[in-house]
N, C-alpha and C positions, 0 to 999 in steps of 0.2 A: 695715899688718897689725898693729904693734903696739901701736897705738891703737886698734885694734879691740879686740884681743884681753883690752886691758886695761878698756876702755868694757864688755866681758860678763861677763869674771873678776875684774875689779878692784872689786865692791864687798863688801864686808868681810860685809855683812848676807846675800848671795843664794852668796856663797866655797861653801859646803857641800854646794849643788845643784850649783850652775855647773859647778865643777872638775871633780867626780866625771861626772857628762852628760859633758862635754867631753872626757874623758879616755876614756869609755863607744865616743862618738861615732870618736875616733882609732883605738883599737883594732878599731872594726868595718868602720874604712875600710880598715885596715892587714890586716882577715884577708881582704877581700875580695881585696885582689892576691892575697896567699897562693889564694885560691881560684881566682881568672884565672892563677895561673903554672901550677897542673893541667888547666889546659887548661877548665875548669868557667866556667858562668854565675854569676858571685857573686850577682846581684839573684834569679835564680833559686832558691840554695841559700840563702838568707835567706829568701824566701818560704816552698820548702819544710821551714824547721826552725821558721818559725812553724804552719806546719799543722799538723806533729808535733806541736806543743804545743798544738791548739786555740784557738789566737787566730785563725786565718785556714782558712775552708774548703778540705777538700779536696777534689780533682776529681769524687770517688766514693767511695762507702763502701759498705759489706756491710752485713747485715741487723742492722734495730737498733740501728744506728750510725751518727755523724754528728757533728757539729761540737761539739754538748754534750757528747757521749761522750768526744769526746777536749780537752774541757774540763774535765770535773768531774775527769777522772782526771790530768789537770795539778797542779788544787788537791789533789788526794789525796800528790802529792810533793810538792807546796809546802808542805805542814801539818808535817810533821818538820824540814823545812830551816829554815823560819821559828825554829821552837822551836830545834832546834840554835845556830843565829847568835845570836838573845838569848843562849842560856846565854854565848857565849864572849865576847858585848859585854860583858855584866854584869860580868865575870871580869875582863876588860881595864882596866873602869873602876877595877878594885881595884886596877890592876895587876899583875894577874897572869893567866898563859898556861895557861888551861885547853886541852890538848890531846889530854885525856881524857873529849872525850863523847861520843865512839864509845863508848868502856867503860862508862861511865854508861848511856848509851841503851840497852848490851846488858843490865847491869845490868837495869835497871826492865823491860825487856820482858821477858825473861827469869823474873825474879818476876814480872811481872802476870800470863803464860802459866802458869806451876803453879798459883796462887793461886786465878787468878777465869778463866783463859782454860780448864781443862780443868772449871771447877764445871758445876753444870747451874744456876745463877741464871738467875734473866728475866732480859731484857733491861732492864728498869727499874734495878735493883739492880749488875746487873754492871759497865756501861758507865762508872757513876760512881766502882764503885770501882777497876776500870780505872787510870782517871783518876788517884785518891788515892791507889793504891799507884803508880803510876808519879812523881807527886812526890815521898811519900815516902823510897824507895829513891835516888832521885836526889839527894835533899837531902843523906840519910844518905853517902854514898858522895862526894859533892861539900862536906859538912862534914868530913869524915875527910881529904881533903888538904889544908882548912884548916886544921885542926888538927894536923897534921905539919909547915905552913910556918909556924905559928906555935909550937907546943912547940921543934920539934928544929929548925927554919930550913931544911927540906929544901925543894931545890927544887922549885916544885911541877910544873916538867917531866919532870922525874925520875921522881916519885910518881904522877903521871898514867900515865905513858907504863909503868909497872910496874903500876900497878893494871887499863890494858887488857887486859896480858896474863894477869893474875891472872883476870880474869873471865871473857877468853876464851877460856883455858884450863877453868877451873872450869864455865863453863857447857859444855860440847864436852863435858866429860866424863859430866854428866849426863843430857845431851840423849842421848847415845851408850849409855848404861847403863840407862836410865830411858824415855827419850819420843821415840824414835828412830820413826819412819816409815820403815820398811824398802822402800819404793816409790820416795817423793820424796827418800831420805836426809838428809830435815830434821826437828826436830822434829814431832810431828803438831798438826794442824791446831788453830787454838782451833776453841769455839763460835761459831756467826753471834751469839748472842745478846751473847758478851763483843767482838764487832767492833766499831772505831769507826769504823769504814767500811760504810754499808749498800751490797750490791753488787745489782746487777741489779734497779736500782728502774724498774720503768714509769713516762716522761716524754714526754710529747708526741710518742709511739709508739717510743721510744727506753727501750735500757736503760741508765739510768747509774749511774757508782759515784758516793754521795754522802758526803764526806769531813764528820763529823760535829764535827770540833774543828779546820776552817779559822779559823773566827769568832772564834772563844777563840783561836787565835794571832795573830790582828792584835788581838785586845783584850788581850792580852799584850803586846804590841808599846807597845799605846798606854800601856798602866797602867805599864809600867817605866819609858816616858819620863818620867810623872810622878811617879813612885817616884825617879827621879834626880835630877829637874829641878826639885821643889816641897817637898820632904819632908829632913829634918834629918839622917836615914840616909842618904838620898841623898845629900847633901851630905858628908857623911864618907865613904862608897865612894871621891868622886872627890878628896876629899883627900888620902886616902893614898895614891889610886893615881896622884897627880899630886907627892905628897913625902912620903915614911914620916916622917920627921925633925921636917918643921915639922908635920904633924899630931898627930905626938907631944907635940911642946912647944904647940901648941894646946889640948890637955887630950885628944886624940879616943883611946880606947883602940883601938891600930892593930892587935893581934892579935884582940881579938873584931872589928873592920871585917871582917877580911881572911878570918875563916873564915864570918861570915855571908852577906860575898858571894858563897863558894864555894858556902855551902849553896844560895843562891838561885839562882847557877850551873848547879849539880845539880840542882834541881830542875827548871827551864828543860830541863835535857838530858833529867832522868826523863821529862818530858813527850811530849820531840821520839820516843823509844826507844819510847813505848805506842801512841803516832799512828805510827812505822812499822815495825813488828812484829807492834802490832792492830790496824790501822790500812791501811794502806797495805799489807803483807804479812799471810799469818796463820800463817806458821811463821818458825823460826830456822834459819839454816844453820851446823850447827858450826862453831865456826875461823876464822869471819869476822867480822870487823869491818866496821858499816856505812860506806862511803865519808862519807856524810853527816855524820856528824860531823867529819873532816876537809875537806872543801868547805865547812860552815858557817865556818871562820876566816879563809878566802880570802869569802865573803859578807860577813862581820860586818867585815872588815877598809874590804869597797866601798862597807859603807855608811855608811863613818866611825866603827865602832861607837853612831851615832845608832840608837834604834829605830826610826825614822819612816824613816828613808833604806834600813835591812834588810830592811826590807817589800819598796822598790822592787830591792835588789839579789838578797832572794830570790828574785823573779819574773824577774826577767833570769836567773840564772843556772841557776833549775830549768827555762825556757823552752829556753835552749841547751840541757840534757841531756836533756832530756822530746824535743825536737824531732830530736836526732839522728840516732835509726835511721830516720825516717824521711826526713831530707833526706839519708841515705846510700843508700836504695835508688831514692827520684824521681830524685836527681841523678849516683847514680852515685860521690857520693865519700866516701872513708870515714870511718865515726863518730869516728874519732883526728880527724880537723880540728875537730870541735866542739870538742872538748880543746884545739884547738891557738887558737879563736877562746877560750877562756874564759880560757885560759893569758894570752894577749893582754891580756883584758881586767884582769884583774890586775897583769897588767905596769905596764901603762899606769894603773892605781888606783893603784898602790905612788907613781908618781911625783909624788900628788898635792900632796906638801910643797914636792919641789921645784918644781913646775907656781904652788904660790901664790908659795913667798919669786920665784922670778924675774917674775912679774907683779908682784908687790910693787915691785920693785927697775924693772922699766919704769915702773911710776906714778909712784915719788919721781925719777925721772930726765923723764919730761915735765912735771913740775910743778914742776920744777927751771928746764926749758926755756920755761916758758911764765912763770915769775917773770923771767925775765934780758932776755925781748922786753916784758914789758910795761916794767921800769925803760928799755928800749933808748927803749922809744915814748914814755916819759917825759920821755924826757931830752930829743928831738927839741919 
């Protein structure tokens, strides 16, 4: 076994994929007992939370509905998640804990809803700017914490987690005062025209919701990779966020690093907040903060903060949530287990450092053992 283990995880170039899959793999095996100790079919309630999510047909569907259906509306939750996780990789790579893009997110939807979500603009005009004020609100709001952990050295856990409640305070209150739906007791509605989400589009006799800024967040995805990975900025992000000290005596100015990340941070979050408020939603609920910004740091954490790897662990992880309610009414068991498989799967992600140094440490021990028989065989 440990010559297996180390012949799949042990090479240094494929570490990245291997550990995190494997790690992926353990935890799903680990929730299915959890599933067989309630008495539940696990192969079963795996199936049923992929059909929830539209990767796997379901048995029967109602009118207008079908397997697209509840595919497109999958990618419609996957477009804010995707964008959430970048902002907080981005932020990582600086080092630093953006755990403020819930606040951010409500931020920019928040503003893009008064601004261009209650206009009467076409749809040509709106959608884009949509878009441009949800960056820039984000940026704005995500350079302002860089800017306090670079003036004043506040932490920018601190400052985040005070500027959630600044906004979502501040926004509850105008929403309450101002643009209150006394019906749905949420904000009122934007315009279809300011949505990034076209809803009830006729498809192949099917209505589907079609999520208009999936594409822009996998090319998000790709352009940050190479925004890290090729580029001289990039290269200073992970500098500092890998030693403030030596990048300082490198020459890298580490306080303008630290707040440009944030703002591109921010901006990443303004994105994720317009994709799911206009997007995905088209009102605000006072007082609440989206979960999704918090679930994006348990993603970005799965997917090594790599962009390429957050693509796959946002799809894993908006699959578990998207799939739940409905592998809790096929199977009978309750939506807190998805929770409890995602919990899992985290778990078992976290331990992916230690998962490498102890294959590490089996490789330099068989190659230890395989140097000592070949001098054995030598010496014969």
């Amino acid at each position: 076994m440990k010559k297996l283990l180390v012949k799949i995880l042990g090479n240094e170039k494929t570490q990245f994929i291997a550990i995190p899959v494997f790690s992926i793999l353990i935890s799903l095996i680990v929730g299915m007992a959890v599933i067989g100790l309630l008495g539940k079919y696990p192969a079963t309630a795996y199936i049923n939370l992929l059909q929830g999510s539209g990767l796997m047909p379901k048995p029967s569907y109602s009118a207008y509905q079908g397997m697209l259906t509840d595919f497109t509306s999958f990618l419609n939750m996957l477009t804010p998640m995707l964008f959430a996780a970048l902002s907080v990789a981005v932020a990582m790579k600086a080092g630093l804990f953006n755990i403020g893009v819930s606040g951010q997110m409500l931020a920019a939807g928040f503003i893009a809803t008064v601004t261009v979500g209650y206009s009467a603009l076409p749809s040509a005009a709106a959608k884009p700017l949509v878009i441009l004020v949800g960056i820039i609100v984000g940026m704005l709001v995500g350079g302002l914490v860089g800017f306090l952990k670079y003036r004043f050295n506040i932490n920018e856990v601190v400052s985040t987690i005070m500027v959630n409640y600044i906004v979502q305070y501040l926004t509850s209150f105008f929403i309450n005062t101002r643009y209150m739906d006394q019906i749905s007791r949420q904000s009122k509605a934007i315009s279809g025209a300011s949505r990034l989400t076209l809803m009830d589009v006729p498809m192949a006799g099917l209505q589907v919701d079609l999520p208009l800024c999936v594409i822009l967040a996998v090319l998000a995805a790709v352009l940050i990779r190479f925004f890290l990975d090729r580029t001289s900025v990039g290269f200073e992000i992970k500098a500092v966020g890998a030693n403030r000290n030596a990048a300082s005596y490198a020459g890298i100015n580490v306080g303008k690093t630290m707040v440009l990340s944030m703002m591109i941070s921010g901006a990443l979050a303004g994105l994720a907040g317009v994709t799911y408020y206009l997007g995905y939603l088209q009102s605000i609920q006072p007082k609440v903060l989206a979960s999704t910004g918090f679930d994006a740091i348990a993603v970005a954490l799965l997917g090594n903060n790599n962009p390429v790897g957050i693509i796959f662990s946002s799809f894993l992880i908006t699959a578990v949530t998207k799939g739940s309610s409905y592998m809790s009414s096929a199977s009978g068991i309750d939506p807190e287990i998805a929770s409890v498989i995602t919990g899992l799967i985290l778990l078992f992600s976290a331990c992916s450092a230690f998962i490498r140094y102890q294959v590490g440490k089996w490789k330099t021990e068989l190659e230890e053992a395989e140097r000592r028989n070949a001098d054995v065989n030598n010496n014969h």
